[in-house]
C-alpha positions in Angstrom: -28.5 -4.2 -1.3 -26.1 -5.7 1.3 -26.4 -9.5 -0.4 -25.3 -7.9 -3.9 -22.5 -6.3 -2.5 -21.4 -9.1 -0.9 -21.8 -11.1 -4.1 -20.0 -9.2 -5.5 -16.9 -8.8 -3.0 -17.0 -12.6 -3.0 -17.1 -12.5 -7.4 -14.0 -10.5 -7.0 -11.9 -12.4 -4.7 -12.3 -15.1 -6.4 -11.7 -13.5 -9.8 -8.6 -12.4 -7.8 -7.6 -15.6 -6.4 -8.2 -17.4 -9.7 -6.0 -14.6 -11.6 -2.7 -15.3 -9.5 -2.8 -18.7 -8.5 -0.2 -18.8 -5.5 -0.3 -16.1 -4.7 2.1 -15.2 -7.3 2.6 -11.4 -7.9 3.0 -9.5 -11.7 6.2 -8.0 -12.1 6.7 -4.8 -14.0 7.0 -6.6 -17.2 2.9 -7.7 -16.4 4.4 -11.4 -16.0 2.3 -13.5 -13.3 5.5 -14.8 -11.1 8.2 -12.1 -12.4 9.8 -10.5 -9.8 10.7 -7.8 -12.1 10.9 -4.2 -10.8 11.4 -0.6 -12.0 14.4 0.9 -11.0 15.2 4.1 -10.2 15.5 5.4 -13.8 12.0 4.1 -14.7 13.3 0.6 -16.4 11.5 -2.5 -15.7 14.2 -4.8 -14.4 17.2 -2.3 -14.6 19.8 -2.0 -12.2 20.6 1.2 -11.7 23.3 1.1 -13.9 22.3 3.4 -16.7 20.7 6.3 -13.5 22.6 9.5 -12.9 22.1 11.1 -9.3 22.2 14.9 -9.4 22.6 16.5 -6.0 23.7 19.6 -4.5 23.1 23.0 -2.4 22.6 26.1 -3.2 24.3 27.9 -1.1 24.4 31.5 -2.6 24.0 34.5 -0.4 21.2 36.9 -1.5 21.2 40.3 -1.1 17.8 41.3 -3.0 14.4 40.8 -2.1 12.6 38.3 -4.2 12.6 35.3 -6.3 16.2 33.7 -7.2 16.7 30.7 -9.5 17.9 27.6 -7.7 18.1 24.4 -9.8 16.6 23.3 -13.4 15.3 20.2 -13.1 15.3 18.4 -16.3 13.0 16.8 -18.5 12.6 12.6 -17.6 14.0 13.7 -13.7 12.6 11.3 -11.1 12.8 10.9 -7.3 13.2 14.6 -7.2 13.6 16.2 -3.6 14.4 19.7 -3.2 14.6 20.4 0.3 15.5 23.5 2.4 18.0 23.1 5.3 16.6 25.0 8.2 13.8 26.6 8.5 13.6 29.7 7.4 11.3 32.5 6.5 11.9 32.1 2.7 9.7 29.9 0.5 10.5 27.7 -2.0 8.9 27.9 -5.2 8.0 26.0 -8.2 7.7 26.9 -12.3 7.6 25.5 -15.7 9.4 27.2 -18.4 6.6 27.9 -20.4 6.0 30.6 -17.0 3.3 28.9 -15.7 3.8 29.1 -11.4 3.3 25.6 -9.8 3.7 26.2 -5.7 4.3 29.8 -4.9 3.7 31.5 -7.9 3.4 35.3 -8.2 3.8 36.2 -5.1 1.0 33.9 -3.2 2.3 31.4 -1.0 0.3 28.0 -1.4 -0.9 25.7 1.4 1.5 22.6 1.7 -0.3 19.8 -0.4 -0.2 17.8 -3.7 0.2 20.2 -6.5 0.5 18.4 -10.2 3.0 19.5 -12.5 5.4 18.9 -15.3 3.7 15.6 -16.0 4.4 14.5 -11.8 2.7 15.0 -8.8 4.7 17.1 -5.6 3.9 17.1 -2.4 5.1 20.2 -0.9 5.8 20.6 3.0 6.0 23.2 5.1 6.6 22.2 8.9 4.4 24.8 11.3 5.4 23.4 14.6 7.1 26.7 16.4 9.6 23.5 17.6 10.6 22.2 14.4 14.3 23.0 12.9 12.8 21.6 8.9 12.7 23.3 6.1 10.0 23.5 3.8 10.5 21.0 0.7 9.2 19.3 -2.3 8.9 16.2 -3.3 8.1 14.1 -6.5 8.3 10.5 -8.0 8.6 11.7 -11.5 9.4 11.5 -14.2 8.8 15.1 -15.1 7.7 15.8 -19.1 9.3 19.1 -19.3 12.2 21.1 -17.6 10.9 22.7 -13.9 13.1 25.8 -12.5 12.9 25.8 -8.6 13.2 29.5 -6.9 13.8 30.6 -4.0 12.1 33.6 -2.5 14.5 35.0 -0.6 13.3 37.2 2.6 16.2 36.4 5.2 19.5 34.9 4.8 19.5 31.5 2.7 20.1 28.6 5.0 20.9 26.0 1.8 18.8 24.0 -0.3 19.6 20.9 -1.3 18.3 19.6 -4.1 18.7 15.9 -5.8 17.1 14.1 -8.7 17.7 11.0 -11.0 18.4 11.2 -14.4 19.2 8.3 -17.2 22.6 8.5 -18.0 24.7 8.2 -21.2 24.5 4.1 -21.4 20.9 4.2 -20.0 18.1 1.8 -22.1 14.9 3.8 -22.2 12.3 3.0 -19.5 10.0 0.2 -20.5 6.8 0.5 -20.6 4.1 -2.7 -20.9 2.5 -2.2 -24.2 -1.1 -1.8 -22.8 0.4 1.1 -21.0 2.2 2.9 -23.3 0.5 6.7 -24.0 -1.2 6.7 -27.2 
């Protein structure tokens, strides 16, 4: 068992070595040697150029008990981070428009963890150390297949969230995508 494994490791690093002689890496164009990357709009060998960063806080003060819109977060958003100020003893939340409840839904709080959605993986947070001054947050690489609404679900006074994502802009090119990888 132990000698076909290791014929096998050995098979692969050489399969390996053989595919990228040099040591040469594949860009994101699936070139051996490019040195192509995806910027932050998604295009392989962009420059930022064509990306829009959306930021802000919500700063509203609530007065009712419950859940309070924050931010839409469109469709094609990456490097989204919506992330609450100070701690506080209000939770952030997370929902698709079709009304389907991501992180916090209908009045359960979730564990902090990966939770998919919108076509994108989050990772929510929620420090617990009695020390800590963070907020809880969300976080996600994107790009998000349909528009997300973020709530708030406000039990005490609203210390901020700040929320940011990417966006293509008006003279963006669309993201490229190798053509093995393109979705059927």
């Amino acid at each position: 068992m132990f000698v076909s494994y290791l014929i096998l490791t050995l098979l692969h690093v050489q399969t390996a070595v053989l595919a990228r002689p040099g040591g040469e890496s594949i860009g994101c164009d699936d070139y051996l040697g490019s040195d192509k990357v995806v910027d932050k709009c998604g295009v392989c060998g962009g420059d930022n150029t064509g990306c829009q960063v959306v930021s802000g806080v919500f700063k509203h003060a609530l007065t009712s008990l419950g859940y309070h819109r924050v931010v839409e977060i469109p469709q094609g958003a990456t490097k989204i981070n919506i992330t609450e100020m100070h701690k506080s003893n209000n939770y952030l939340a997370l929902r698709s428009r079709s009304g389907r409840s991501i992180i916090n839904g209908n009045w359960a709080i979730d564990r902090p963890g990966k939770y998919e959605g919108g076509g994108t993986m989050f990772t929510y947070k929620r420090p617990n150390e009695i020390s800590s001054t963070a907020g809880e947050s969300f976080l996600a690489e994107g790009p998000t297949n349909e528009i997300l609404d973020v709530y708030m679900i406000h039990q005490q006074p609203n210390p901020g969230v700040h929320y940011e994502y990417v966006i293509m802009g008006n003279n963006a090119i669309s993201p490229q995508v190798p053509p093995h990888r393109r979705p059927v």
